[in-house]
C-alpha positions in Angstrom: 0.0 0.0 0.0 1.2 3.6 -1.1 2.2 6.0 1.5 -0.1 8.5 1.7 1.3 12.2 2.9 -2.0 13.2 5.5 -3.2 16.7 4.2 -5.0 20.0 6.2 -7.9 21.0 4.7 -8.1 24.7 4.2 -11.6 26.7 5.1 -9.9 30.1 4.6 -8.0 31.6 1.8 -5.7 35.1 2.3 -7.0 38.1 0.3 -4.8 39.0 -2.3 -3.2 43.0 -2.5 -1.6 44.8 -5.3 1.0 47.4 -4.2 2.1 50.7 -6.4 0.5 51.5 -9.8 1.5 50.1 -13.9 3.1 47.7 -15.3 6.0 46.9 -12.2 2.8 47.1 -9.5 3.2 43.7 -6.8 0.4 41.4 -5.8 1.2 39.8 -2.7 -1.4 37.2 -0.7 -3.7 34.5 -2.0 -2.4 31.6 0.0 -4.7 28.7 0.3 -2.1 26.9 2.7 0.6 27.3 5.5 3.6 28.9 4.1 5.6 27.0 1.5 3.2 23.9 2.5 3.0 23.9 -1.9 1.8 20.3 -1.7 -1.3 21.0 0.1 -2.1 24.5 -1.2 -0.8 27.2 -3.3 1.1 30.6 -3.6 0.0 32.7 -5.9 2.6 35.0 -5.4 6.1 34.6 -4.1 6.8 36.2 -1.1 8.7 40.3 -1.8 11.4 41.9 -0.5 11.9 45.3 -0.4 14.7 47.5 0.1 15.1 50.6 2.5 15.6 53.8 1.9 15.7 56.5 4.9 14.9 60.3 4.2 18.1 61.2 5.9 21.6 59.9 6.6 22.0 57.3 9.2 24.4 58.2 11.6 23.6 55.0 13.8 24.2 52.2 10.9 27.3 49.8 11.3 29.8 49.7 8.5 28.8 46.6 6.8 25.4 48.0 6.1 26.4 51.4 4.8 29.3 50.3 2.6 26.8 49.1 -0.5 25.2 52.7 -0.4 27.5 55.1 0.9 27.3 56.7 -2.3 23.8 58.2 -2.3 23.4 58.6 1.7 22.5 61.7 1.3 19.6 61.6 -1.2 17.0 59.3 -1.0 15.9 59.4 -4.6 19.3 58.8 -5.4 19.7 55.9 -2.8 15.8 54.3 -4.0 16.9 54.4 -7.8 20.2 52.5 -6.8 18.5 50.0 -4.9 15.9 49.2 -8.1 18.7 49.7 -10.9 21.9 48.1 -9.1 19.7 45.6 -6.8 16.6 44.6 -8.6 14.2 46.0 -5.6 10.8 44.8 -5.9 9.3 47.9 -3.6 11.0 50.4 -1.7 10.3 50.9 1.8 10.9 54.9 2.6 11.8 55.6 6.5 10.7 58.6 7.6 13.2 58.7 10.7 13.3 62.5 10.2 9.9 62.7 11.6 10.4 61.8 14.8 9.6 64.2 17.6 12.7 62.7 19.4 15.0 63.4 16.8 14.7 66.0 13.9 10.9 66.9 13.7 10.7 68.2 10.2 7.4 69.1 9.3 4.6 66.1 7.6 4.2 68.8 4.7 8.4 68.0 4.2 7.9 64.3 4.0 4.9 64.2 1.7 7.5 66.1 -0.7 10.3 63.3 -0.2 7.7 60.6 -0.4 6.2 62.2 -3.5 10.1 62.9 -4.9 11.0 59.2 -4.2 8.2 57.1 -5.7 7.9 59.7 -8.7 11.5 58.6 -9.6 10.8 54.5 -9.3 8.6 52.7 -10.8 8.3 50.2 -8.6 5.6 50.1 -5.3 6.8 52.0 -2.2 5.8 51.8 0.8 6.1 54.9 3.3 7.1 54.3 7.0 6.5 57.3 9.6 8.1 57.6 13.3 5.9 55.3 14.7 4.9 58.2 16.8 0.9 58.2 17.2 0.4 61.7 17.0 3.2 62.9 14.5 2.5 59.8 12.2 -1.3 61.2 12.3 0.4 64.6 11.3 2.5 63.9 8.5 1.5 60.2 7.2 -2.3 61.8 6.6 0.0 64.7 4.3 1.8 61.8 2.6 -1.7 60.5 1.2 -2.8 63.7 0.1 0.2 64.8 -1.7 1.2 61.2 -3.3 -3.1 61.0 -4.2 -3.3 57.5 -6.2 -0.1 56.3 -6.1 -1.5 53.6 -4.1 1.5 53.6 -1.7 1.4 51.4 1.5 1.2 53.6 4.2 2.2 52.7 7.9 2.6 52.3 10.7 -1.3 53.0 11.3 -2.3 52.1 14.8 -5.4 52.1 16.9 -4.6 55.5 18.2 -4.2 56.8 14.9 -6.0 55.1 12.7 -8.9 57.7 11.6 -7.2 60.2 10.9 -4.4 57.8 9.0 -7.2 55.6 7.4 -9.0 58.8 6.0 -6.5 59.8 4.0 -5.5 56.1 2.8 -9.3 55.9 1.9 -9.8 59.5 0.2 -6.3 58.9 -1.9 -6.4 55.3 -2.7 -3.4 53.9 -0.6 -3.0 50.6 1.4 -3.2 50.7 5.0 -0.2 48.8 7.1 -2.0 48.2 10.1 0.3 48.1 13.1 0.1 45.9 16.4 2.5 45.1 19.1 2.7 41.2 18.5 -0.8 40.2 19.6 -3.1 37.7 17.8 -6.5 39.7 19.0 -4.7 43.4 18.6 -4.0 42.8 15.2 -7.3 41.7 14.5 -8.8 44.2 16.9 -7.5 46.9 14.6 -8.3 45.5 11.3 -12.0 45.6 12.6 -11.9 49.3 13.3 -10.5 50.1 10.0 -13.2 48.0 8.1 -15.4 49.7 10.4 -13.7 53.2 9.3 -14.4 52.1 5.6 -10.9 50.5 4.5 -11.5 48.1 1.7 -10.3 44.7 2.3 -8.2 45.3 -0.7 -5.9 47.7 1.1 -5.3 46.4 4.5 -1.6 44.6 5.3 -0.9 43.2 8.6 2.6 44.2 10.5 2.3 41.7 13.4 5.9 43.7 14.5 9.0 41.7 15.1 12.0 40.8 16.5 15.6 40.0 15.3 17.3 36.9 15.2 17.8 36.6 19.0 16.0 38.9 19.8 12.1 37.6 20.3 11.9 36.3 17.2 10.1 33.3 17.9 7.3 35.5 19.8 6.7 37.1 16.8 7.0 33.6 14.7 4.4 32.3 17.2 2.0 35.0 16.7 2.3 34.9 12.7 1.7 31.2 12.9 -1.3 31.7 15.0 -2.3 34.7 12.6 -2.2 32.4 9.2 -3.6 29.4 11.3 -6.8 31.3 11.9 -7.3 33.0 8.5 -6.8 29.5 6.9 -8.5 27.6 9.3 -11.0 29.1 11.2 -12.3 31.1 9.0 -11.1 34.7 10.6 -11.7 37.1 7.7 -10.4 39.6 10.1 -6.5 38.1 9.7 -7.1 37.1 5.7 -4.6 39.4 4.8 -1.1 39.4 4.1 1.8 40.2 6.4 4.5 42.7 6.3 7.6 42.7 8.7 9.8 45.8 8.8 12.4 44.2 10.3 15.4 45.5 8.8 15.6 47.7 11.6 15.5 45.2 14.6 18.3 43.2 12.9 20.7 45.6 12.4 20.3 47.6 15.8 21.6 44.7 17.7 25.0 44.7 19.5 26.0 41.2 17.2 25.1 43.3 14.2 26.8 46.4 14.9 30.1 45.6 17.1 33.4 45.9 15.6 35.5 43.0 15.3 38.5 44.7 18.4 35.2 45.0 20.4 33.9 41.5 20.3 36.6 39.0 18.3 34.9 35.9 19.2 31.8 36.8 17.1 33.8 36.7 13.7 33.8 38.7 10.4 31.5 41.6 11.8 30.5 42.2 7.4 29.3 38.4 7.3 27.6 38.5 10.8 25.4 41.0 10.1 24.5 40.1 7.0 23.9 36.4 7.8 21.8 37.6 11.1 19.5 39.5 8.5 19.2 36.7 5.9 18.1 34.4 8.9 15.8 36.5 10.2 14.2 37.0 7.2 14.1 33.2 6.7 12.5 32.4 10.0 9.7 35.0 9.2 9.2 33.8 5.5 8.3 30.2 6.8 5.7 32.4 9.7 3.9 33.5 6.6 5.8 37.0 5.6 4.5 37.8 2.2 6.7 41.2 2.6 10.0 41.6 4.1 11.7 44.8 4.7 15.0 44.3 4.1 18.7 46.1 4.0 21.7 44.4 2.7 22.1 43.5 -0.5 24.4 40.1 0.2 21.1 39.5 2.8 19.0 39.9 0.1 20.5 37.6 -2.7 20.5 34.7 0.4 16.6 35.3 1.0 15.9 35.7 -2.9 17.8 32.1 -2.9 15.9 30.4 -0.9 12.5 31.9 -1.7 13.4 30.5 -5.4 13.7 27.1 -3.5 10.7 26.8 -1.7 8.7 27.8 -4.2 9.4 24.6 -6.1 6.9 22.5 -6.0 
């Protein structure tokens, strides 16, 4: 008698979103299955990376990562047409670090220019990340909409204390909402109610379920994906149908491992390779949580990830 493999059966199916505008535009979503699980379901579309950008020079970043773009630092169109033409982005994620009331407060009305400056000179999607300040994201991401008006940008981090005022303007200019909660099954959902309630199309809602790095609470945040996609594809939670974004660039490369020079810690090894192979893992362990975008920012990282998307998706 043939071995048979035993098989889930699927209830739920995860709504499928298209990002940025003509003929470079991403659809991300429409799993029937767990992630990568190919021979019980399918995957429409491959998981997408995309590549940051920030609206200012770092001055926080260790050398590995700056090295591939210290060229174009200081402009951020410059830096987002490098990362498409050298790199092959598939979206560009634009950090608005120069928002935050902590650090350089420049005005919302000055990052609706940048944002409108960078994804006028790509033509692939982009996504626009405020401070993750409340208040000031409610400020200047709300301008961002209104100035970038049906560039159907994704547009976060929206959060329950923001999310009207943020959601209006993703509504009245066609944009997709990334709806931000701290790692928390019934937050997440919790906010993708109000925002449905607000009048968000299903169409243009993402999930960030937040995240850690690679030692660094990662697999809290791998729990809570898995228990995301297990009830959107099993119990029928039409409230978590919808695809997941991790900005997790960020958390990786903030770390003491990433950043320490190789005098300050010698036992960790090649401080380039470290940091690059702490980012490629990370963004491993949150493709097989069910990622559909990663937020990535080394290029070697990258090309890893890009590898062994190619591999999983073969049936």
């Amino acid at each position: 008698m043939a071995f048979a493999i035993p098989k889930i059966t699927y209830t739920g199916k995860i709504k499928e979103i298209t990002l940025g505008k003509g003929s470079k535009a991403v659809q991300v979503g429409g799993e029937t299955s767990y992630p990568f699980y190919l021979f019980e379901g399918e995957m429409s579309h491959p998981p997408r990376i995309a590549m940051e950008v920030y609206d200012v020079a770092p001055d926080d970043w260790a050398e590995a990562a700056l090295e591939p773009f210290k060229d174009v630092l200081d402009d951020p169109v410059a830096w987002a047409k490098k990362c498409v033409e050298s790199y092959g982005a598939d979206l560009i994620a634009l950090q608005m670090i120069s928002t935050d009331p902590n650090g350089l407060n420049r005005s919302g009305k000055e990052a609706a220019e940048t944002a409108k400056k960078v994804a006028s000179a790509v033509d692939v999607p982009v996504i626009v990340w405020g401070s993750a300040d409340p208040e000031k994201d409610a400020e200047a991401l709300r301008q961002v909409a209104e100035v970038c008006d049906g560039m159907n940008l994704a547009i976060g981090p929206v959060a329950e204390k923001n999310h009207k005022q943020v959601g209006a303007g993703i509504i009245g200019y066609r944009h997709t909402a990334i709806a931000s909660s701290p790692i928390d099954v019934n937050l997440a959902k919790q906010l993708n109610v109000l925002l449905g309630n607000l009048g968000v199309p299903d169409g243009q809602i993402i999930i960030d379920p937040t995240t850690g790095g690679l030692g660094y609470g990662i697999e809290y945040s791998y729990s809570v994906m898995e228990r995301v996609r297990m009830a959107a594809l099993t119990q029928q939670d039409e409230r978590l149908q919808f695809p997941l974004l991790c900005n997790m660039a960020r958390e990786v490369w903030k770390t003491k491992e990433a950043k320490a020079k190789a005098e300050d810690a010698p036992t960790l090894g090649d401080p380039h390779k470290r940091g690059i192979m702490m980012e490629a893992v990370t963004g491993i362990v949150l493709l097989l949580a069910g990622a559909d975008v990663l937020v990535m920012r080394h290029p070697e990282a990258i090309k890893l990830v890009r590898e062994m998307i190619s591999d999983f998706m073969v049936n």
